[in-house]
N, C-alpha and C positions, 0 to 999 in steps of 0.2 A: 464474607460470604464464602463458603464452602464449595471448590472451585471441583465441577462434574465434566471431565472428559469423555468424550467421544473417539475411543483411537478407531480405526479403518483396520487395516489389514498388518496389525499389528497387535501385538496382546500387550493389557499393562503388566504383564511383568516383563517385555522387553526393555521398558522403558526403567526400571527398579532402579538402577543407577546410574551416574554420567559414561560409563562404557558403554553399557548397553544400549543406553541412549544413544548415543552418537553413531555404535553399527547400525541399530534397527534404523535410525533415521537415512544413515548414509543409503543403504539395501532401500527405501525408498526412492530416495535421488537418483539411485543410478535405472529402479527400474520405469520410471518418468521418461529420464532421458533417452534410453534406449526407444519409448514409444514417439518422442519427437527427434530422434536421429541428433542427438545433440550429444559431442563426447563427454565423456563425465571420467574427471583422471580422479584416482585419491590424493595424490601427491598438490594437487589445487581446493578439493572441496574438505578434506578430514583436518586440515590444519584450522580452519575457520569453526569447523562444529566442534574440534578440543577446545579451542580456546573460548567457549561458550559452553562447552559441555555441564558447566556443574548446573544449570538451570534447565538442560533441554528435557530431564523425566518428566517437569512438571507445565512445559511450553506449549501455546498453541502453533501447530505450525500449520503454514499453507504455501500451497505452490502457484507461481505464474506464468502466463507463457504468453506472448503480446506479436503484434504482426508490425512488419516496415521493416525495411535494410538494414537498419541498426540492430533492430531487436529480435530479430526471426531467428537467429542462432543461438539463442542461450534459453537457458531454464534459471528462474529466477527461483528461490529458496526463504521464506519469510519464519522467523521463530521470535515472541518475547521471552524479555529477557529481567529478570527481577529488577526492580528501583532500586536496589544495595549496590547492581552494580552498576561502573561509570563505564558502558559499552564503547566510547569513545577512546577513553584512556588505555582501553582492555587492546584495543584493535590498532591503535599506535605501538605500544608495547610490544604485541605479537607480529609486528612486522603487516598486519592486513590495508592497515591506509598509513599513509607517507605523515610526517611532521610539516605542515604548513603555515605561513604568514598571513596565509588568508584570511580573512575574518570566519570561514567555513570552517576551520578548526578549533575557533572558538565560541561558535553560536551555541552548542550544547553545555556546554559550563556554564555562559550567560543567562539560561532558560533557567536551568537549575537554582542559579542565585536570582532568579526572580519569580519565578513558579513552583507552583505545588505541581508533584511529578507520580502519577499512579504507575507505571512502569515502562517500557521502552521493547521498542524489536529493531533486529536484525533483518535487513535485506539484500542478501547475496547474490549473485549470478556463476551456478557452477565453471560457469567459461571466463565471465568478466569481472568475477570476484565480490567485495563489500563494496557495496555501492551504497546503500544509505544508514543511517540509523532513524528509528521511530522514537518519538516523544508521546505518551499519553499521558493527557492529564485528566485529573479527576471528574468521573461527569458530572458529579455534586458541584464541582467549581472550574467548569469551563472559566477561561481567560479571555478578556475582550481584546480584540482585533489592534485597536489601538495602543494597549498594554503592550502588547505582545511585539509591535513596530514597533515602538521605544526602546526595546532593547538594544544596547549599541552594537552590535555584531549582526542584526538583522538585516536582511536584503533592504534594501531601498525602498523596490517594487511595491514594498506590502503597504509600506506607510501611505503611498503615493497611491494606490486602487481602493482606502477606503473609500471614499464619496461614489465609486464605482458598487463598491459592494453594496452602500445602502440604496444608492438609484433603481437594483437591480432587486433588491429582496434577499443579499444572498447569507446576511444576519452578521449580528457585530460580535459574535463568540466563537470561538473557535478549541477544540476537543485533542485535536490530532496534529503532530508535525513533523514531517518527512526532509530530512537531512541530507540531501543526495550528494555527498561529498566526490565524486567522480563528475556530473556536469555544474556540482558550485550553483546546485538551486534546491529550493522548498519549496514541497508543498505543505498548502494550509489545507487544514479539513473540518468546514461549517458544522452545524448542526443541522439536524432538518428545520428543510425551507419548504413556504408553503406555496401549497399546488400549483399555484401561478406562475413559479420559475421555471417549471415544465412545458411551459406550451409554449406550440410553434416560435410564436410570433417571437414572444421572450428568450424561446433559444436564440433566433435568429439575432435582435437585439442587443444581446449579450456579447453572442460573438463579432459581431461587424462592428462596437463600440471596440472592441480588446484588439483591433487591428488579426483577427483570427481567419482563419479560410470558412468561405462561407458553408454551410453545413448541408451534408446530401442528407436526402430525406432517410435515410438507414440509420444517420446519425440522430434527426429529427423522433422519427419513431423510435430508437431508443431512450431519446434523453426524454421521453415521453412518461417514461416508464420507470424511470430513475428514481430512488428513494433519496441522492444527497449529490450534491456538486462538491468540488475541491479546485482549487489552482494553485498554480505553481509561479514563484516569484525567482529575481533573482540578483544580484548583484551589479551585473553588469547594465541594465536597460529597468528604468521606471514601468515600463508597461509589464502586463501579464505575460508571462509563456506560455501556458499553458492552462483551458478550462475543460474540467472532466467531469462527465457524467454517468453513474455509476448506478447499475442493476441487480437486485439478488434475485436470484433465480435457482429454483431446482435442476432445472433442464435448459442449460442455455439454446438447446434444437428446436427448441419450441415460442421463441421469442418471436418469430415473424420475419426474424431480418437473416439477410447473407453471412454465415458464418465462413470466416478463412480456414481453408483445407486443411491447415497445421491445428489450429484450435479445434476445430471439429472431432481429428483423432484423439486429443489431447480428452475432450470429454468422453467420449465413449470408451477410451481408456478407461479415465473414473469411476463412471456410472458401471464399468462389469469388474472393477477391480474391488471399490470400496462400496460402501455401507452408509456412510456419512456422506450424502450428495448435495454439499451447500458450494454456491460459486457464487462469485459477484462480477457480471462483468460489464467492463465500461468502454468509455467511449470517448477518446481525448482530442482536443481541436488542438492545431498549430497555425501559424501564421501560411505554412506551406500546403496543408492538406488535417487530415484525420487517419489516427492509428484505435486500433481494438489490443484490448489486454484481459484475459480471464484468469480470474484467480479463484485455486479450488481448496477447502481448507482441508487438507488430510489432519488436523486433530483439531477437532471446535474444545468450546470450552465457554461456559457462561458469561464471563467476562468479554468474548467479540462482542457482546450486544453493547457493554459501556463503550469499547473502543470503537466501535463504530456512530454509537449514536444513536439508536436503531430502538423501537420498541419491539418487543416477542413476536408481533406480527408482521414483519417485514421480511421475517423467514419463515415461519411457520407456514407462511401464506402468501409466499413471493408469486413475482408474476408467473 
């Protein structure tokens, strides 16, 4: 399929080669961060977009910005990255993540010798650096949940919350996988689940089985509205970390619910900067509480609909 970009406020001949790619993108980064008061050094973010640069003219990229003590200071930066290359290898190499014994430095080599791989992204933090790598796999041949626990580098957790997942509706295939090599967890990401998993009762449900903090109603009315869940497993502990529900939205002002003062600017940023006004935003439980994270795609690209799962009306005609 013949892949149709959408740049924002950028023209495609910025993008014509990995140079140019890499200023035009950075000249985004930094004027983001300037709108959420976030510093943005070069000497931290242009090392990570050279050593990905020869794929970013033809990348989707999108930006994120999430709320909590942890997360409130940085701007996070997402781009894939072709299936040729081994993003993992690339970022040991370059010095951007450490050489580990963990078994997290070798889950992405294991996938690969057991899955079919459509391509992969990059998830950065201009402040807190690579923090994850993406796995997509083909949405012709999603991989069953249990496949995909048998791998011998895989967290524990995943093996251990099937019976959870099918008790819950939340489906035995999974599209998407999230490498967080800084907290040494994954997330898994379903395909869509039916409408049932959205309501009240089921959120609630969901989360009081997962040992999760029980859910304010802001969190309720959004995961109302939700087109897919995801969670996050991890090495250290059988149970879940983390259940998220996740909204595309034109307008995240218009959802109904409390937007945080930092995300607030962060859209209105958008919606008078760019042209392409798609966001997804979610809504994640912790055993401790609930954080919000919005993510805005400054270059779409046909192929978000496989990597997300998603059929044409889930944006066309989001909430």
């Amino acid at each position: 399929m013949e892949r149709q970009h959408q740049d924002t406020t950028i023209s495609e001949a910025a993008w014509a080669g990995p140079e140019d790619a890499v200023r035009g993108l950075y000249a985004a980064i930094e004027e983001s961060a300037r709108t959420l008061e976030v510093p943005c050094e070069p000497d931290k973010v242009l090392p990570l977009l050279n050593a990905y640069g020869d794929g970013l003219a033809e990348a989707v990229v999108a930006f994120r910005v999430a709320t909590g003590e942890r997360r409130a200071g940085d701007l996070d930066t997402r781009f894939t990255v072709p299936r040729e290359v081994d993003p993992y290898q690339r970022a040991v190499e370059k010095g951007l993540l450490p050489r580990t014994g963990h078994p997290v430095g070798e889950l992405l080599g294991d996938i690969r010798a057991h899955c079919p791989v459509d391509s992969y992204g990059i998830d950065f933090g201009i402040v807190g650096g690579l923090k994850k790598i993406w796995i997509v796999l083909p949405r012709t041949d999603l991989q069953s949940v249990a496949k995909l626990a048998g791998i011998p580098s895989m967290p524990r957790g995943l093996g251990a919350s099937i019976d959870f997942f099918q008790r819950h509706g939340l489906g035995d295939t999974a599209g998407l996988l999230g490498i967080d090599y800084r907290n040494k967890t994954v997330n898994i990401y379903f395909g869509e689940q039916p409408a049932e998993c959205f309501e009240p009762e089921a959120i609630r449900s969901m989360l009081a089985e997962a040992g999760q903090a029980a859910p304010t109603e802001r969190m309720i009315a959004l995961g109302r509205k939700a087109f897919g869940i995801y969670v996050t497993v991890s090495w250290d502990a059988p149970r879940l970390e983390r259940i998220c529900f996740a909204v595309a939205t034109a307008n995240p002002l218009e959802l109904g619910v409390p937007i945080d003062p930092r995300i607030e600017r962060f859209v209105e940023h958008v919606r008078a900067s760019q042209t392409n006004r798609k966001f997804v935003y979610a809504v994640a439980s912790q055993p401790d509480g609930e954080y919000y994270k919005l993510q805005s795609y400054y270059r779409w690209a046909d192929e978000v609909m496989d990597i997300m799962q998603l059929s044409d009306a889930a944006i066309e005609d989001p909430v």
